[in-house]
C-alpha positions in Angstrom: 1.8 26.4 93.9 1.7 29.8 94.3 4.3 32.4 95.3 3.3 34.9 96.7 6.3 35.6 99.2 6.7 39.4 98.1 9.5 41.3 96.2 12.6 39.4 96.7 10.6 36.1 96.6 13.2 33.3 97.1 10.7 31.1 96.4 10.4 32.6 92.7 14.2 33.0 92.1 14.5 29.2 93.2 12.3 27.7 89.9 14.3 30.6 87.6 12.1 33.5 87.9 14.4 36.3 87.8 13.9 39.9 88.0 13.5 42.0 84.7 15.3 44.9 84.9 13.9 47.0 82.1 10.8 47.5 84.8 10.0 50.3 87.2 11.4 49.8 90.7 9.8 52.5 93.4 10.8 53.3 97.2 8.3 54.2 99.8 9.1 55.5 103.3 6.7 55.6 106.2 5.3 56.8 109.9 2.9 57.3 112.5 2.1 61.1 113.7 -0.1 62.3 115.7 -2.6 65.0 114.7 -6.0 66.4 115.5 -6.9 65.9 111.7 -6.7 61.9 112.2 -10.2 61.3 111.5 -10.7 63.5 108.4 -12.5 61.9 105.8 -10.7 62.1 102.4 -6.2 61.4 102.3 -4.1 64.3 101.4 -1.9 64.2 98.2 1.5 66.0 97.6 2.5 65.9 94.0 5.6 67.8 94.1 8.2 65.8 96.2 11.6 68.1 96.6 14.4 66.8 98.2 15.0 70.5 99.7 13.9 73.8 99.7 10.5 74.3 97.2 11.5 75.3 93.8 15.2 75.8 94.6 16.0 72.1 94.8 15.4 68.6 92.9 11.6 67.8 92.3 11.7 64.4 92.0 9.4 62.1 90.4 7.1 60.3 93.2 4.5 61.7 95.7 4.0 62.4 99.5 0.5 61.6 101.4 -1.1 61.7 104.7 -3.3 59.3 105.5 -5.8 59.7 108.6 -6.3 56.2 110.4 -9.0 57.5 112.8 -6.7 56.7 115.7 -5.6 60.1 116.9 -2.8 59.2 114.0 -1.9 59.5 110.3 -0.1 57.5 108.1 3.0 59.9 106.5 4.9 59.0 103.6 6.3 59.6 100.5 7.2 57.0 97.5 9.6 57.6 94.3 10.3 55.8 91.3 12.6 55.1 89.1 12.2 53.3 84.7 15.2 50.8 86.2 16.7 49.8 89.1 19.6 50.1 87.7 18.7 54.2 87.6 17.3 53.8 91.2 20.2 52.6 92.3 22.4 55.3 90.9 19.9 58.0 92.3 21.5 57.0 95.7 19.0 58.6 97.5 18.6 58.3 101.6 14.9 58.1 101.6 14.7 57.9 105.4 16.5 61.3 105.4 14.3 62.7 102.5 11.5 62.5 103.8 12.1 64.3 107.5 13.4 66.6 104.8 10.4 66.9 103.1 8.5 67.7 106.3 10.8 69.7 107.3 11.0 72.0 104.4 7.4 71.0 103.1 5.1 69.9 105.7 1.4 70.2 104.5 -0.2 73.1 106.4 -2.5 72.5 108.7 -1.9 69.0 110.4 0.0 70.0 113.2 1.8 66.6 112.7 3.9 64.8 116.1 6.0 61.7 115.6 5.1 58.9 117.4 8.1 57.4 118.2 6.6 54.0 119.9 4.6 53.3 116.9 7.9 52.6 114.9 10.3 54.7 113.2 10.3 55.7 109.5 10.2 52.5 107.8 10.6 51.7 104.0 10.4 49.0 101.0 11.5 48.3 97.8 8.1 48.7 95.2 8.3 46.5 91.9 6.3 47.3 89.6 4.7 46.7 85.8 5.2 43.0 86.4 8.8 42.8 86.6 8.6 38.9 87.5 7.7 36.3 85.2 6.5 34.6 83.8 3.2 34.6 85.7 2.5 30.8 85.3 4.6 28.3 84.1 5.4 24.8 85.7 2.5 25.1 87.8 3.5 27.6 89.7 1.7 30.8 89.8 3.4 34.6 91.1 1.0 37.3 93.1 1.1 40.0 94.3 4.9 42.2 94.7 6.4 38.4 93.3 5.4 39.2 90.3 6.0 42.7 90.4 2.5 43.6 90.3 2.4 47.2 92.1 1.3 50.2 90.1 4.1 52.4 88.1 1.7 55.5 88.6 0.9 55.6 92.7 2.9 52.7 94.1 -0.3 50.7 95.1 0.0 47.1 95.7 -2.5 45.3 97.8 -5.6 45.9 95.6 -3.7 44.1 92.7 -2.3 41.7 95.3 -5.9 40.7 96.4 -7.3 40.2 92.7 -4.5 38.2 91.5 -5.5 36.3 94.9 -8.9 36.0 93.5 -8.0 34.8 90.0 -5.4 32.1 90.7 -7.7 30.6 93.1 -10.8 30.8 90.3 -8.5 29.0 87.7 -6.9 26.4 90.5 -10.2 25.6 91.6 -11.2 25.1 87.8 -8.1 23.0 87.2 -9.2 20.6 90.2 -11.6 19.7 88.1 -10.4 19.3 84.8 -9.9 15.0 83.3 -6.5 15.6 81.9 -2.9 17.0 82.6 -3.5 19.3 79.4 -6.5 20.5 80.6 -5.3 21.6 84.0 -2.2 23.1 82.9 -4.3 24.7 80.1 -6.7 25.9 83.0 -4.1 27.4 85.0 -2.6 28.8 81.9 -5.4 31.5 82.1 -4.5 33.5 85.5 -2.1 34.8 83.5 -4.0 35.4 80.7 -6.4 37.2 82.8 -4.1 39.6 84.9 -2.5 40.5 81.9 -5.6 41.4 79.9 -6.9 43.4 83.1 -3.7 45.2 84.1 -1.2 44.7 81.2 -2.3 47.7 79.1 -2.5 50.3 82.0 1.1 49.0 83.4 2.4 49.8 79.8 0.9 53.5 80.3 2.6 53.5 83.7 6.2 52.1 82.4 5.9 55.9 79.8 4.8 57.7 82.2 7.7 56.9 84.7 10.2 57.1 81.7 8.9 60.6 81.6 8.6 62.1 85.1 12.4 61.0 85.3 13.3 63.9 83.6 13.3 66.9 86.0 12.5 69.6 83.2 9.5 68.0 82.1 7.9 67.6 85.7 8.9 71.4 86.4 6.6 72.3 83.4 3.6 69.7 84.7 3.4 71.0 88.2 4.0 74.7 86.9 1.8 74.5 84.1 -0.5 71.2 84.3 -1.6 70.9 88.1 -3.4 74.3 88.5 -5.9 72.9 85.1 -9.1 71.5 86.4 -9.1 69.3 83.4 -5.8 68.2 84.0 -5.5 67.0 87.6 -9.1 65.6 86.8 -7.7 63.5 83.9 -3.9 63.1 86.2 -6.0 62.1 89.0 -8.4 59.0 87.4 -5.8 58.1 85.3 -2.8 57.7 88.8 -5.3 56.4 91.1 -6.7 53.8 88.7 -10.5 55.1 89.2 -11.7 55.4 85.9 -14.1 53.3 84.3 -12.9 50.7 82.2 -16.4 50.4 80.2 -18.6 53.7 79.7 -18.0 56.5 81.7 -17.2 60.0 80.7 -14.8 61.2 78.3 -11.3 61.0 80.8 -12.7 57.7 81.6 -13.2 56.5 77.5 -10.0 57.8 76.4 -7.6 56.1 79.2 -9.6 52.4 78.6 -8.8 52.9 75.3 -5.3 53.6 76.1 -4.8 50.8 78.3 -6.4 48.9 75.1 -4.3 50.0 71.9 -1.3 49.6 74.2 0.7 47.0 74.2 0.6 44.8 76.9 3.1 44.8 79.9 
């Protein structure tokens, strides 16, 4: 069996796999606008999220993006994250309400953004993240995707992980089929967890530190003021939050986060 019935995932909860709460839990909020820049070729980025007026409010610890969906419309959002949900929770922060704050006080130049009010209004979910589920087999039952808690602690991406941990349970199911004995299945399907771990484990680990330290709004104040406007920097901040660096080879930004996501230990 696998569950893969997203983040509350009664299915989960009902065979005893409860929530760890010493993971990241994120928020994203969501809309449709309408802009002449829907078919541009590249998303737009905004790595200082304030819940007010730039520099004279809170910068919290998340992002805000538009993405152009070729339609005549983009995708608008903005995601924030917190080490616990426990400290989410006490954050108590209206994300529906932050975000028309953040256009209103922040909108990217440039977009001439309109709301499309038929296409929905702002919308938003819960993000668990660093594998906050587990464990990922046991019982024969395997966890994917946001049931496992497998969206990233840097950028709040979920689907790619979603799709490979689709991948790999069915390789080792299909490899179970096939096994003579009881102990060679389970010890078959005993390896998607193996696997997801070894691939993600060590960069989840980076991402549960690097949460723990964006929390703290004095030491994001000093990474946008002094950090963002170094080449070097938003070229390491940018491989390293996207998850586009090359595990194997590569240049040096690319060696020395593998090898982070190595001598880590795993989430």
């Amino acid at each position: 069996m696998v569950a893969a019935d997203g983040v509350s995932s009664r299915f989960a909860l009902s065979v005893g796999r409860e929530r760890r709460d010493d993971r990241p839990m994120g928020t994203a909020v969501r809309a449709y606008y309408r802009t002449p820049r829907h078919d541009d070729p590249f998303m737009e980025s905004h790595l200082e999220l304030w819940d007010g007026e730039p520099g004279r409010s809170n910068l919290l610890p998340g992002y805000g993006w538009i993405f152009p969906l070729g339609d005549g419309t983009v995708n608008v959002g903005l995601g924030s994250v917190s080490s616990t949900p426990a400290r989410q929770s006490a954050a108590g922060i209206d994300y529906r309400r932050l975000m028309e704050t953040w256009l209103e006080k922040s909108a990217p130049e440039g977009w001439d953004l309109v709301h499309e009010p038929e296409r929905g209004p702002i919308r938003g979910a819960a993000l668990p993240m660093g594998y906050n589920r587990g464990p990922l087999y046991a019982d024969g039952v395997l966890l994917a995707g946001d049931s496992a808690g497998m969206v990233s602690p840097f950028n709040g991406e979920g689907i790619a992980y979603g799709l490979q941990a689709g991948r790999v349970a069915a390789e080792a199911i299909s490899q179970a089929r096939h096994r003579a004995s009881d102990e060679a299945r389970e010890a078959t399907l005993a390896t998607y967890a193996d696997r997801m771990r070894a691939d993600l484990g060590g960069y989840y680990t980076l991402g549960r530190w690097f949460v723990r330290l964006i929390e703290h709004p004095e030491i994001m104040r000093v990474c946008v003021r002094y950090g963002l406007p170094r080449k070097v920097v938003m070229q390491f901040t940018l491989k390293l939050l996207s998850d586009c660096y090359e595990p194997h080879g590569g240049d040096w930004v690319d060696r020395v986060i593998a090898g982070l996501t190595r001598v880590v230990p795993s989430a």
